[in-house]
Biopython code that builds the backbone (N, CA, C, O; Angstrom):
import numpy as np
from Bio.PDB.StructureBuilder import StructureBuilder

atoms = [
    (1, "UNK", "N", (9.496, -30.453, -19.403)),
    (1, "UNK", "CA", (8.995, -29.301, -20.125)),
    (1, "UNK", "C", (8.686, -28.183, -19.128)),
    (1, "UNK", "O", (8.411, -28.339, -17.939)),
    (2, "UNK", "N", (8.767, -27.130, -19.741)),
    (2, "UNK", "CA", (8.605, -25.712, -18.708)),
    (2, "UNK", "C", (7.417, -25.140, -18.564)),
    (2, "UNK", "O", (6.825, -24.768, -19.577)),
    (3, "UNK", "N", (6.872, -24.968, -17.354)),
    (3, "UNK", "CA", (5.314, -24.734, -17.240)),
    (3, "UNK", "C", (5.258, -23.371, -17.083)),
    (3, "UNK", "O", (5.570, -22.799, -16.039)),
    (4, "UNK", "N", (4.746, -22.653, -18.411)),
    (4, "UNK", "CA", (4.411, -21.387, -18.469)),
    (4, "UNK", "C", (3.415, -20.429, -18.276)),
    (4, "UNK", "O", (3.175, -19.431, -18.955)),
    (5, "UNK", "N", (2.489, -21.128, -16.591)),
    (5, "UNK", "CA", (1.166, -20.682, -16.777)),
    (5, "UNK", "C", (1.088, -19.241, -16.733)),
    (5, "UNK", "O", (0.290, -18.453, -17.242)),
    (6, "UNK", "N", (2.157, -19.076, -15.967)),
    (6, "UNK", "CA", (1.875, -17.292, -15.684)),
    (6, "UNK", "C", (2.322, -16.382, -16.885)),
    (6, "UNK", "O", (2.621, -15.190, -16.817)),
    (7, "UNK", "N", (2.305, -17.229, -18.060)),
    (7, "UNK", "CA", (2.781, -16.408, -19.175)),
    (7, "UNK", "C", (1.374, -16.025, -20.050)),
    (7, "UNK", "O", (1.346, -15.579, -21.197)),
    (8, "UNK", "N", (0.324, -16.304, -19.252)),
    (8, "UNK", "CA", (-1.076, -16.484, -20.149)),
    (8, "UNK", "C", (-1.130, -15.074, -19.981)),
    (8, "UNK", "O", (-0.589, -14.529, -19.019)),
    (9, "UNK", "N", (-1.816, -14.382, -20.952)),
    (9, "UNK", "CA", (-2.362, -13.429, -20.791)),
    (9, "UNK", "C", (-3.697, -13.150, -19.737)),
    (9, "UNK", "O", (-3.743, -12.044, -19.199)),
    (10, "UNK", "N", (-4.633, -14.013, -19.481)),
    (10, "UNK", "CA", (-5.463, -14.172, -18.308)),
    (10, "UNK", "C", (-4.874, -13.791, -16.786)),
    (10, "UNK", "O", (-5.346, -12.854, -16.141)),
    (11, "UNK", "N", (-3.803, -14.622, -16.303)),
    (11, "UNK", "CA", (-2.970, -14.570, -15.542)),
    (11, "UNK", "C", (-2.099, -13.335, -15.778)),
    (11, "UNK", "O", (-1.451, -13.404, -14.733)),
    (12, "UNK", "N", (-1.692, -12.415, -16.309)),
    (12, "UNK", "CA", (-1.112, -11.073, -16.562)),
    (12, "UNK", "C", (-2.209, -10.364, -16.156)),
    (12, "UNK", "O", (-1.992, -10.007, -14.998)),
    (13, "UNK", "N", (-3.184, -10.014, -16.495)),
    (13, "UNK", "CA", (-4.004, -9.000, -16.291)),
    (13, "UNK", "C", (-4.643, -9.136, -15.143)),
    (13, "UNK", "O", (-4.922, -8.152, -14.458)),
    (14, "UNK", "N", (-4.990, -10.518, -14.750)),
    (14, "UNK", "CA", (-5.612, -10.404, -13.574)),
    (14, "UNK", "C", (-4.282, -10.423, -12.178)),
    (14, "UNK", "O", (-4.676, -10.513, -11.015)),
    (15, "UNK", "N", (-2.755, -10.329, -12.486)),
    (15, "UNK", "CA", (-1.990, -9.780, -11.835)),
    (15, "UNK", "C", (-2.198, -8.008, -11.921)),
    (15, "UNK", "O", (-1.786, -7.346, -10.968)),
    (16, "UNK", "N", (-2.655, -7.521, -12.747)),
    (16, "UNK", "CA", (-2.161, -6.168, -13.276)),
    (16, "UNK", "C", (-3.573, -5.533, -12.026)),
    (16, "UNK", "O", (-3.488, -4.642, -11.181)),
    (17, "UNK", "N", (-4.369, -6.130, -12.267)),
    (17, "UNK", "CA", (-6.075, -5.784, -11.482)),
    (17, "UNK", "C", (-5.831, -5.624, -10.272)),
    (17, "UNK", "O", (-6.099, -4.622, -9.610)),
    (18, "UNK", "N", (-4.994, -7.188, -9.692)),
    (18, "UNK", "CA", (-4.979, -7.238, -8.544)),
    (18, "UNK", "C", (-4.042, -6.228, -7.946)),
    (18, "UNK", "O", (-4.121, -5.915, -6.759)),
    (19, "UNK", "N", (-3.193, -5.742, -8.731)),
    (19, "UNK", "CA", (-1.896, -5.180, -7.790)),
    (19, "UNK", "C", (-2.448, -3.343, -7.851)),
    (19, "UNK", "O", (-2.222, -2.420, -7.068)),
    (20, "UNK", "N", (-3.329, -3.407, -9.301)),
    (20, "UNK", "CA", (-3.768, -1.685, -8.762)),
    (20, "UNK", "C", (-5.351, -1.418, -7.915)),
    (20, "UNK", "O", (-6.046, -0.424, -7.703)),
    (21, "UNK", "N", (-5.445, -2.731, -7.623)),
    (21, "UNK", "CA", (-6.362, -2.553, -6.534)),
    (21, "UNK", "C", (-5.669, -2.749, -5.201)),
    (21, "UNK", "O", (-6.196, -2.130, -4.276)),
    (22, "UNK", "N", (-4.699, -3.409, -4.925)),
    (22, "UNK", "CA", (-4.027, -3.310, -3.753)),
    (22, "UNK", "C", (-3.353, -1.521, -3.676)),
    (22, "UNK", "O", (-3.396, -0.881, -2.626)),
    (23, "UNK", "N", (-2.939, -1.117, -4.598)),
    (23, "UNK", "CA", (-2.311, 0.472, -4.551)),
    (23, "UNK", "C", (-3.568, 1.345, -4.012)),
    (23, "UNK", "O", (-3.477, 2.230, -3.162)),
    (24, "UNK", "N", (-4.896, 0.885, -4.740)),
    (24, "UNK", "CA", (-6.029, 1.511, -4.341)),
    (24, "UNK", "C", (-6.189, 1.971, -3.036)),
    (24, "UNK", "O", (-6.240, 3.066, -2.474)),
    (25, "UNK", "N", (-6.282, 0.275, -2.593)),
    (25, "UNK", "CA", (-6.806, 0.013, -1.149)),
    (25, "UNK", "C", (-5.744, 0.440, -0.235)),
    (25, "UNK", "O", (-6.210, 0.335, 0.900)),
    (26, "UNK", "N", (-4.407, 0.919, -0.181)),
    (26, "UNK", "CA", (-3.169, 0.986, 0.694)),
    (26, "UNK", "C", (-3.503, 2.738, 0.112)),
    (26, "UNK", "O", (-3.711, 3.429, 1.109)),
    (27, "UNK", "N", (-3.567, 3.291, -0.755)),
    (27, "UNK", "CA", (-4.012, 5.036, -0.851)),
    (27, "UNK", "C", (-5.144, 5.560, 0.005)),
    (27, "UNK", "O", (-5.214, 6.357, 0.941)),
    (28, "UNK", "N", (-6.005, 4.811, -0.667)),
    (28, "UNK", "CA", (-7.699, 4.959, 0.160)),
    (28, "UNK", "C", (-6.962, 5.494, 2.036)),
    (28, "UNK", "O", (-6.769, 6.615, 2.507)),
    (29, "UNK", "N", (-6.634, 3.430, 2.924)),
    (29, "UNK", "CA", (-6.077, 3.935, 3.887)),
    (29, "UNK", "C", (-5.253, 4.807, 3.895)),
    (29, "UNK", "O", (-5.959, 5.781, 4.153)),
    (30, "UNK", "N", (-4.227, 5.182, 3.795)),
    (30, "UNK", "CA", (-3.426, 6.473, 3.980)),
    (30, "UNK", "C", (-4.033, 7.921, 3.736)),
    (30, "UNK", "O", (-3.579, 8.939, 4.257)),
    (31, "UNK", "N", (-4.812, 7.888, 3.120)),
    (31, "UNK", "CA", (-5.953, 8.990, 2.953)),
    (31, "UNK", "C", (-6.943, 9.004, 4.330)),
    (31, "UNK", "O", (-7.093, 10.057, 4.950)),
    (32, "UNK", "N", (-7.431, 8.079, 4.645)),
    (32, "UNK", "CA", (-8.394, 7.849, 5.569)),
    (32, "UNK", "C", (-7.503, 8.085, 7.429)),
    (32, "UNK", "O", (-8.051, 8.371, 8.493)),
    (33, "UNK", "N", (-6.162, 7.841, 7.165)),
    (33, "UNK", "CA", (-5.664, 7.114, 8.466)),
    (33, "UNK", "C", (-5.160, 8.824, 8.419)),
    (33, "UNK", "O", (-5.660, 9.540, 9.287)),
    (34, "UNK", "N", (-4.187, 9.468, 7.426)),
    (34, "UNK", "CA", (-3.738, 10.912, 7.514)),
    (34, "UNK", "C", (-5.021, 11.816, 8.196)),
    (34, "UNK", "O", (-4.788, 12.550, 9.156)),
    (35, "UNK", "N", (-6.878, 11.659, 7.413)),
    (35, "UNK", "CA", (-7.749, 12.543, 8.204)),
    (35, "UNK", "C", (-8.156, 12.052, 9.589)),
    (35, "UNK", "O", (-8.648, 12.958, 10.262)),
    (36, "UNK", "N", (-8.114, 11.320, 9.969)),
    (36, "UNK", "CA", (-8.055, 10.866, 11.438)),
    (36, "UNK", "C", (-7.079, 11.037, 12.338)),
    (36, "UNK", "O", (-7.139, 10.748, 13.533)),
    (37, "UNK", "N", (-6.183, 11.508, 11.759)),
    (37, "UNK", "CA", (-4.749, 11.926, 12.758)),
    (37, "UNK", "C", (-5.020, 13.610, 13.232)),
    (37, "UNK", "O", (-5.367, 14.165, 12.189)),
    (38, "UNK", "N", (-5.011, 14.205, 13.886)),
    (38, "UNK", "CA", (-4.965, 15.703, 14.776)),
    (38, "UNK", "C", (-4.235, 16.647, 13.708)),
    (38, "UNK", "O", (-4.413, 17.863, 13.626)),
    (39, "UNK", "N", (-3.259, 15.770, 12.785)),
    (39, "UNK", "CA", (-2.065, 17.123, 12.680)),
    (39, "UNK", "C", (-1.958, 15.889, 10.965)),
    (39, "UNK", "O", (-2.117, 14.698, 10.698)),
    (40, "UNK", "N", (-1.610, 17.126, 10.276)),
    (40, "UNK", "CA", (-0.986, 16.712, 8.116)),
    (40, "UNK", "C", (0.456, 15.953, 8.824)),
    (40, "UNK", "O", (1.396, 16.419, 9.468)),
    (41, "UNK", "N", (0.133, 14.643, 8.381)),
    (41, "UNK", "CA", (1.222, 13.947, 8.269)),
    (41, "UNK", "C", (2.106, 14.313, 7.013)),
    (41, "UNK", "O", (3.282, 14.011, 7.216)),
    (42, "UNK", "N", (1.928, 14.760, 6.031)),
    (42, "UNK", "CA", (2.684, 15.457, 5.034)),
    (42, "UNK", "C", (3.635, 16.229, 5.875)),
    (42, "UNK", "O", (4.720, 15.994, 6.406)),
    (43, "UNK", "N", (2.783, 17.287, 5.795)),
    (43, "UNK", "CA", (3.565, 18.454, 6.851)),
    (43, "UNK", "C", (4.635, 18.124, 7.923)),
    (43, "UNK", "O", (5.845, 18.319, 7.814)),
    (44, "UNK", "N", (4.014, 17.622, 8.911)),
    (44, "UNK", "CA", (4.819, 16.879, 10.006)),
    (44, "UNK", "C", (6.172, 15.905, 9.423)),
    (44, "UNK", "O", (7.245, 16.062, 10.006)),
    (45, "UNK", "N", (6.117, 15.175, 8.581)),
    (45, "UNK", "CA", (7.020, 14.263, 7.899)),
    (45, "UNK", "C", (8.013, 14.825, 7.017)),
    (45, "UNK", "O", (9.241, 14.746, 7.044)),
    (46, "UNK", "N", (7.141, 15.471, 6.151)),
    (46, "UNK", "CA", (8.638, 16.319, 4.989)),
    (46, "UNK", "C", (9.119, 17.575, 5.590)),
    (46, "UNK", "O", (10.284, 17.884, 5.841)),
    (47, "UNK", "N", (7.930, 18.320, 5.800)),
    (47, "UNK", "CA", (8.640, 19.995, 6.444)),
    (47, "UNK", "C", (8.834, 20.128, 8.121)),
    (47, "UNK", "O", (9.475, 21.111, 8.492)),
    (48, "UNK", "N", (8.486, 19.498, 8.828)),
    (48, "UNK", "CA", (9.321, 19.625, 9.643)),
    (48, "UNK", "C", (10.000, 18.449, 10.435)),
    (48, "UNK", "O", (10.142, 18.441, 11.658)),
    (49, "UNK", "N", (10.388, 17.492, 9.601)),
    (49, "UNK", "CA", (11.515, 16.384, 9.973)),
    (49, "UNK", "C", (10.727, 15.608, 10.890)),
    (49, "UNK", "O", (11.320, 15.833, 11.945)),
    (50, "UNK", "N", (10.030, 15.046, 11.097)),
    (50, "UNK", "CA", (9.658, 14.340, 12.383)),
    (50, "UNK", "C", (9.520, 12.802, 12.293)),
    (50, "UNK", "O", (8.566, 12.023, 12.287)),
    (51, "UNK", "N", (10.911, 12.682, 12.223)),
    (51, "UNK", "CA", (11.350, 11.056, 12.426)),
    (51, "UNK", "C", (10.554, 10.325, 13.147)),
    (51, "UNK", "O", (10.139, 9.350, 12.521)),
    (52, "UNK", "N", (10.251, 10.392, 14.004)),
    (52, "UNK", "CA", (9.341, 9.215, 14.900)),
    (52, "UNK", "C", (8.086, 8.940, 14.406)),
    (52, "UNK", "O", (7.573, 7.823, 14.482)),
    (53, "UNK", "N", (7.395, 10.220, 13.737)),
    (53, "UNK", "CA", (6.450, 10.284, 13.219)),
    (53, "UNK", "C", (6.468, 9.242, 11.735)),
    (53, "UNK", "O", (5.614, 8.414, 11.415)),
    (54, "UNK", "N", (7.514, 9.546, 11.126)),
    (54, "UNK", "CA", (7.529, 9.128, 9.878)),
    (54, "UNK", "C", (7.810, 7.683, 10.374)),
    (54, "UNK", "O", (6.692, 7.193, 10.216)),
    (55, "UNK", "N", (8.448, 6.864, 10.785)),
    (55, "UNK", "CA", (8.544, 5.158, 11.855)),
    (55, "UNK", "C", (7.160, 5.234, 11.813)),
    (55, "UNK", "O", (6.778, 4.357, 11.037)),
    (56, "UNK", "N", (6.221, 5.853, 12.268)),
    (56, "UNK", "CA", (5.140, 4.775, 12.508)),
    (56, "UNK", "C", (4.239, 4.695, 11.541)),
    (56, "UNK", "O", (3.469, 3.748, 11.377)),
    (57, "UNK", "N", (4.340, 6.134, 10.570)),
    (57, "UNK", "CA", (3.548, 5.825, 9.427)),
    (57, "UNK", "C", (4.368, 4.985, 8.073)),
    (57, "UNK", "O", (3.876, 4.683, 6.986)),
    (58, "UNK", "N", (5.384, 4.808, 8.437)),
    (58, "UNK", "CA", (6.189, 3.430, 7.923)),
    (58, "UNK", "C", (5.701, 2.251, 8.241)),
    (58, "UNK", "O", (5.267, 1.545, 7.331)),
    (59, "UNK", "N", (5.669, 1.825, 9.485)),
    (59, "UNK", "CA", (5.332, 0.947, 9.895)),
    (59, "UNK", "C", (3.661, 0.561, 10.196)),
    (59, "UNK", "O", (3.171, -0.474, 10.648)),
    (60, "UNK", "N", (2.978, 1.918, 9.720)),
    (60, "UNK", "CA", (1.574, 1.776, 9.690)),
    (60, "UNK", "C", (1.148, 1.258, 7.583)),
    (60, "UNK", "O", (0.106, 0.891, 7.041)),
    (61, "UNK", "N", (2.366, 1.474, 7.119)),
    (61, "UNK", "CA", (2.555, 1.173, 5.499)),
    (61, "UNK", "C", (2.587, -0.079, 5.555)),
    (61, "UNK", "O", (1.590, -0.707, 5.196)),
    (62, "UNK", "N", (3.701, -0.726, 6.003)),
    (62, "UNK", "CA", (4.126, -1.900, 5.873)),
    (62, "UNK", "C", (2.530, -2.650, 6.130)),
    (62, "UNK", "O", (1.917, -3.071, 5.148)),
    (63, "UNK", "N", (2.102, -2.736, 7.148)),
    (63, "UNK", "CA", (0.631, -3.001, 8.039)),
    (63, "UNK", "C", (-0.074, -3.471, 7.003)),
    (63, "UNK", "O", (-0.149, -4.683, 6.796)),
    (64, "UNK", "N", (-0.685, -2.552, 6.218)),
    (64, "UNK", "CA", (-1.330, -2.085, 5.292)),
    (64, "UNK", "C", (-1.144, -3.110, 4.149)),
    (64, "UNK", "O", (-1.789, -4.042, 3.668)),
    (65, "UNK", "N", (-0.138, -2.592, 3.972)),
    (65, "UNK", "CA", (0.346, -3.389, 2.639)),
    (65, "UNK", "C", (0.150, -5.331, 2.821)),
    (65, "UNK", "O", (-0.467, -6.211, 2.221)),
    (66, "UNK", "N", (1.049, -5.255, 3.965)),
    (66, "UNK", "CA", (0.820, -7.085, 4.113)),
    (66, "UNK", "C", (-0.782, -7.525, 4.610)),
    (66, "UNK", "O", (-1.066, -8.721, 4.678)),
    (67, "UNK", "N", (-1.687, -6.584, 4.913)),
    (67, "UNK", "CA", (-2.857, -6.982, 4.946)),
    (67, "UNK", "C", (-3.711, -7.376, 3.588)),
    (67, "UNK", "O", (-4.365, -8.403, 3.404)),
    (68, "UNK", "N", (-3.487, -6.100, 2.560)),
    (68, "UNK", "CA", (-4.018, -5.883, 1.660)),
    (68, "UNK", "C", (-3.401, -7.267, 0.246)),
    (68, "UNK", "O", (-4.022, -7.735, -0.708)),
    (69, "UNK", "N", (-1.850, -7.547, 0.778)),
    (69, "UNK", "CA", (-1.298, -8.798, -0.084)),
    (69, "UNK", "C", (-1.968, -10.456, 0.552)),
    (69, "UNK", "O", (-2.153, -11.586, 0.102)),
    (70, "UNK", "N", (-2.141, -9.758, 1.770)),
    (70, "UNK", "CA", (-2.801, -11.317, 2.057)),
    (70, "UNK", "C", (-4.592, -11.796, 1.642)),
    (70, "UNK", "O", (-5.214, -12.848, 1.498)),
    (71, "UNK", "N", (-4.904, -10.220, 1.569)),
    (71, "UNK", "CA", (-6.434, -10.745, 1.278)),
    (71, "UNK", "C", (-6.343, -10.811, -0.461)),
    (71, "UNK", "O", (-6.729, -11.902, -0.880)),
    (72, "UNK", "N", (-6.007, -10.068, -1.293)),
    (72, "UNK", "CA", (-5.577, -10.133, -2.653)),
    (72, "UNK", "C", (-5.126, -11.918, -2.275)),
    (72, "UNK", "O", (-6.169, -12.572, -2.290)),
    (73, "UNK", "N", (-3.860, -12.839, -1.947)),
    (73, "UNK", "CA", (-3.688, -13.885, -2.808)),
    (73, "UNK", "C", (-4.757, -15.077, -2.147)),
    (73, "UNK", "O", (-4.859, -16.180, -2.686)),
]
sb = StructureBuilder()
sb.init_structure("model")
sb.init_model(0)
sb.init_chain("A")
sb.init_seg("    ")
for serial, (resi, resn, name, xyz) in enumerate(atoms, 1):
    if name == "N":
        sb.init_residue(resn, " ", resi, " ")
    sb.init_atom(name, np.array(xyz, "f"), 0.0, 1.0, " ", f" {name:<3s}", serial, name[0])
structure = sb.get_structure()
């Protein structure tokens, strides 16, 4: 027989909680990590191209994110 726990509605919502509190917590930082930087990572990233720049706040995402999935499961 097929075990359908994650079809509970309990288990849906408390996926739905967890994942817009992880969006929370990965905005919050990027909010927090952009005013601690010298210079608008906006700026720097879309208007004037700055590839290297945009790598590390990629790779400062990724960071983020697998921190925020590991304390969530």
């Amino acid at each position: 027989m097929f075990d359908i726990e994650w079809l509970r509605p309990g288990a849906i919502v408390g996926s739905l909680v967890y994942a817009l509190i992880g969006v929370l917590v990965f905005w919050v930082s990027f909010v927090v990590i952009d005013k601690i930087t010298p210079y608008n990572l906006w700026l720097e990233i879309v208007e004037k191209r700055n590839v290297a720049l945009g790598l590390v706040v990629a790779a400062m995402a990724l960071g983020v994110s697998i921190i925020v999935a590991a304390a969530i499961h």
